[in-house]
C-alpha positions as CSV (number, residue, x, y, z in Angstrom):
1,X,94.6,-94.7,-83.1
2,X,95.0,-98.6,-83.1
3,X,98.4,-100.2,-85.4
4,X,97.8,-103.1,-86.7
5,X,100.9,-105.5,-87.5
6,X,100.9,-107.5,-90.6
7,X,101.1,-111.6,-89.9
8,X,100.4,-114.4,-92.4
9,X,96.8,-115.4,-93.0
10,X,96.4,-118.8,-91.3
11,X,94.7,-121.3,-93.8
12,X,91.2,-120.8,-92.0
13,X,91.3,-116.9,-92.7
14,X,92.3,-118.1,-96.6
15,X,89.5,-120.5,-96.9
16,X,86.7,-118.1,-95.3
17,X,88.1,-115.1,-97.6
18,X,87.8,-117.6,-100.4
19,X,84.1,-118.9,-99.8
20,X,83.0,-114.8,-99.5
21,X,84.6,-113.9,-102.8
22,X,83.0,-117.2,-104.5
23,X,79.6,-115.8,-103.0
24,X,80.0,-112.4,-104.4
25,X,80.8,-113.3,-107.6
26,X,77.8,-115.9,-107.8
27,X,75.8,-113.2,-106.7
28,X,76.8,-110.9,-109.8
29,X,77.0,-113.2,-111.8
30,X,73.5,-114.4,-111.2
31,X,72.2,-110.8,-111.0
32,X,73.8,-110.0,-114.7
33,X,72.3,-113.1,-115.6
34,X,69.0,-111.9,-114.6
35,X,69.3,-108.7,-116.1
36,X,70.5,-110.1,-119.6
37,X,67.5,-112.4,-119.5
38,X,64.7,-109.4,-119.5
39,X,66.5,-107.6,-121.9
40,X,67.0,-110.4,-124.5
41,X,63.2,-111.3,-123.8
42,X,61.4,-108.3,-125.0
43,X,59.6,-108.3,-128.3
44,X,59.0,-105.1,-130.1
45,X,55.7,-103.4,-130.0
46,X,54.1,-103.5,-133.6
47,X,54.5,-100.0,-135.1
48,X,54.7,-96.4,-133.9
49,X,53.2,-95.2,-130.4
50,X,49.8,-93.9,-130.8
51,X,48.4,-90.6,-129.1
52,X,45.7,-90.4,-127.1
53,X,42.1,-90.3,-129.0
54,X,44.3,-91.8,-131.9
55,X,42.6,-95.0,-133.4
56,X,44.4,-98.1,-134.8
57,X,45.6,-98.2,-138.1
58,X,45.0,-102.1,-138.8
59,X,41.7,-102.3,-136.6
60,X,41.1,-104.9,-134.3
61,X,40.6,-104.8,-130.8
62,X,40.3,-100.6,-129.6
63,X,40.1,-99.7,-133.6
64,X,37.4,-96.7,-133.3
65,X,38.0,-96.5,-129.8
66,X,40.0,-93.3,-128.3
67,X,40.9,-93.3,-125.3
68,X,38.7,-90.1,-123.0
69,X,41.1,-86.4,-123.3
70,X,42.0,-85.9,-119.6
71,X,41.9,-82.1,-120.4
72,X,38.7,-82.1,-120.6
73,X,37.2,-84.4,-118.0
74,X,34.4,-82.5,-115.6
75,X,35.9,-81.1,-112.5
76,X,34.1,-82.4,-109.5
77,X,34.1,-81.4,-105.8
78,X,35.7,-82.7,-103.3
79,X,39.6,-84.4,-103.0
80,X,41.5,-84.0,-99.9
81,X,41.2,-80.3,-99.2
82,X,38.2,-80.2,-100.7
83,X,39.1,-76.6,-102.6
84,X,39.6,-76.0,-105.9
């Protein structure tokens, strides 16, 4: 196994161990920012989460509309294997 013996960091090895801590910390520091932003920039959806086949309760665009039951869509040959 390799020993290492402890000298004094020369003021080039200070420097370069300062700029790489500065970069880390930007980096985090921009990434947090980042993530704050999306958070703080989401708006509530209007009212609860409606079910499939479920209309709108205030109309508008969809209101009569469901959306088709994937239970009970048609089976049709074919896919990969081609076996059902």
């Amino acid at each position: 196994m390799t020993r290492y013996r402890r000298r004094r960091p020369r003021p080039s090895e200070t420097v370069t161990s300062a700029a790489v801590s500065l970069a880390i910390g930007a980096a985090a520091a921009a990434t947090a920012f980042y993530v704050v932003r999306l958070f703080l920039a989401r708006e509530p959806l209007d009212g609860p989460a409606l079910s499939p086949g479920e209309a709108s309760p205030r109309g508008g665009p969809g209101a009569g509309r469901s959306l088709p039951d994937p239970s009970k869509r048609p089976r049709t040959g074919g896919g990969a294997g081609g076996r059902h």
